[in-house]
N, C-alpha and C positions, 0 to 999 in steps of 0.2 A: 357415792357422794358427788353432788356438782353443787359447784360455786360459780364458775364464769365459763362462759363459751368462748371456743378460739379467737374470735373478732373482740367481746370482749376483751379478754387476756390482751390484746394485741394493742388496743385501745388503753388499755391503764399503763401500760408499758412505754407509750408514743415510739411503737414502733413502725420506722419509715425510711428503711434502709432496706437495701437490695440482697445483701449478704449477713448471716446469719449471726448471732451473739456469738459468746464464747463457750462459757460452759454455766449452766444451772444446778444448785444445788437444791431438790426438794427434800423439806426435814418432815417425816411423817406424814409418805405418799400414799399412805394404805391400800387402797386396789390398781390405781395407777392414773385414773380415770380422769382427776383431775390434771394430773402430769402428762397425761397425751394429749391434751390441752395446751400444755405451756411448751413441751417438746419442739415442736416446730420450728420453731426463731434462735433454736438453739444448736449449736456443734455438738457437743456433749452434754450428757443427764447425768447428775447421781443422786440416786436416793437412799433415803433410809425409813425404816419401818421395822416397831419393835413385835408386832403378829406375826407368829409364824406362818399362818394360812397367808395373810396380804404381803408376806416375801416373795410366800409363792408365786402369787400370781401377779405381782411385778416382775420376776424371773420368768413366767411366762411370755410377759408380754414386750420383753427385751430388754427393758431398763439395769443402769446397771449398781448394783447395791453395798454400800456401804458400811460398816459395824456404827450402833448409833454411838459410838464412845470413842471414834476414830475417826469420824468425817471431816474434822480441819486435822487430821495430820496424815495425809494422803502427798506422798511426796512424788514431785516432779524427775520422771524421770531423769537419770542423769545429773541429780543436782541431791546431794542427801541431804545437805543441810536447808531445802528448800520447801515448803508445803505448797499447795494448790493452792492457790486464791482463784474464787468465784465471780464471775460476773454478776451474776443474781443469786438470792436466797429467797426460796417460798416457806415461811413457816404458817401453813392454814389449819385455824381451828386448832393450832397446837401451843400456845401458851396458857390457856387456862385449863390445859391439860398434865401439864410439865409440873415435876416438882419447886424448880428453880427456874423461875420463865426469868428474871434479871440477868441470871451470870448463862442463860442461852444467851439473851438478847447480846451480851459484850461476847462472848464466843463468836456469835456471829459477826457483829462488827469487825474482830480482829480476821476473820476467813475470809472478808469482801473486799475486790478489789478497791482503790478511792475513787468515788463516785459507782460503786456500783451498784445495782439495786436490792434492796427489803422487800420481799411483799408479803405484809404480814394480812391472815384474816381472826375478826374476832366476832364470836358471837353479843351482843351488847346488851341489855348492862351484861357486866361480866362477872361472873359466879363461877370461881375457878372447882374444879374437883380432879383429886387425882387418885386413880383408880387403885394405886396399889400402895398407900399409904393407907396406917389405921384409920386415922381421923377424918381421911379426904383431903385434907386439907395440904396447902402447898407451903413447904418451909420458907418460902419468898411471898409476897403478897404484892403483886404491882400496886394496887390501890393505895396499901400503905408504902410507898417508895416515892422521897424526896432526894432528887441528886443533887436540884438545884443550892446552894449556898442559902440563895434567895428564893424561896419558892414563888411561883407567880400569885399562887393564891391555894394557902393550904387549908385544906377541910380534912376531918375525921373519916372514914373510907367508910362509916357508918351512913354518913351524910349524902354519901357519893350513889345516892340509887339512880338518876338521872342519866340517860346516856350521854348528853351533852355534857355535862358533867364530870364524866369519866373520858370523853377522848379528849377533851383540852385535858386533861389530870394525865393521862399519858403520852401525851403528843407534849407536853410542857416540862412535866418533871420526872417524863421515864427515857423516852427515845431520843427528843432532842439534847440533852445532858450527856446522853452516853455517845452522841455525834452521828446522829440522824435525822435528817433534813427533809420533812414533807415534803413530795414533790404533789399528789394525786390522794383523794381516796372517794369510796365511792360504797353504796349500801345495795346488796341483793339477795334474793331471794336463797337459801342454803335446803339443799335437800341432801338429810343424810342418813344413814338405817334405820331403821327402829327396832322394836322387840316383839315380844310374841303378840302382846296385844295392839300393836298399829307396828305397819309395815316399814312407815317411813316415815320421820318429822320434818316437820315445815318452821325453818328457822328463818331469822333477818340475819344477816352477815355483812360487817363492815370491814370492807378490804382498803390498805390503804398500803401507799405503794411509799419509800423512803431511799433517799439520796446518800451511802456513807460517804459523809462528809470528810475528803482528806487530812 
């Protein structure tokens, strides 16, 4: 899978500082590829990944890995009543893949330090499927989620096929409600497997990077 090159990454990040962040959470690193990517700028990694083959070969490649049902409650040495909070969270390519991308999304809220970074990527428009449900279908729906009291401006998620359309729809009434503040985002080029009949797809990916607001 690639989404962004180190200069990239470094670049949506505005990073420009001499010594390194603190620690990164990536959520569904699969081979790692993109995470040795973001690695660098970082003291500490943890991932998670629910394939067994892509555990391996993030264990291979030194990362170090997490149970996905246990990654905010990772406690700080010496303190039992204390969990880890994250400097940064990468969830890429992994909400329209999630049963429950809403109650990820406030998980992760609550696991980020204040002020520290989201950087989520989405394939756009967005057509969720999850692989291990009957229906495909996600028991949450972002498109249909209004947290706002006031929405800025509600449409039927029928309506919603426009990209522009869906990232104000999410950046209005999904992430800034739940206290996530645009800082950056940005659209590139996503190359990720394929299947037997084409080796590899050529997607648009829109990464966009968010501020947990205190």
């Amino acid at each position: 899978m690639f989404v962004f090159s180190q200069e990239q990454f470094k670049t949506l990040i505005d990073f420009q500082s001499e010594s390194k962040l603190g620690t990164l959470l990536d959520l569904g690193a699969g081979d790692g590829q993109v995470t040795s990517k973001m690695a660098p700028f970082f003291q500490n990694v943890y991932t998670t990944e629910m394939s067994t083959t892509m555990r391996w070969r993030l264990q291979q490649k030194g990362f170090r890995l997490v149970d996905v049902n246990e990654w905010d409650k990772i406690r700080i040495s010496g303190e039992e009543e204390s969990f880890l909070k994250f400097d940064a969270i990468s969830c890429l390519n992994l909400l329209d893949r999630c049963d429950k991308p809403l109650s990820l999304l406030k998980q992760m809220k609550d696991a980020l330090k204040p002020n520290g970074l989201l950087i989520v990527a989405l394939v756009l428009p967005f057509k969720p499927y999850v692989e291990y449900n009957p229906d495909n279908r996600p028991s949450e729906d972002l498109l249909n989620t209004w947290l706002r009291d006031t929405c800025i401006k509600k449409e039927p998620s029928s309506t919603m096929n426009k990209v522009n359309k869906q990232i104000s729809h999410l950046i209005e009434n999904v992430f800034e409600p739940i206290g996530f503040e645009l800082a950056k985002f940005t659209r590139l080029p996503y190359l990720c497997e394929g299947n037997l009949a084409q080796s590899y797809f050529y997607l648009i990916d829109y990464v966009f990077v968010f501020k947990n607001k205190p």
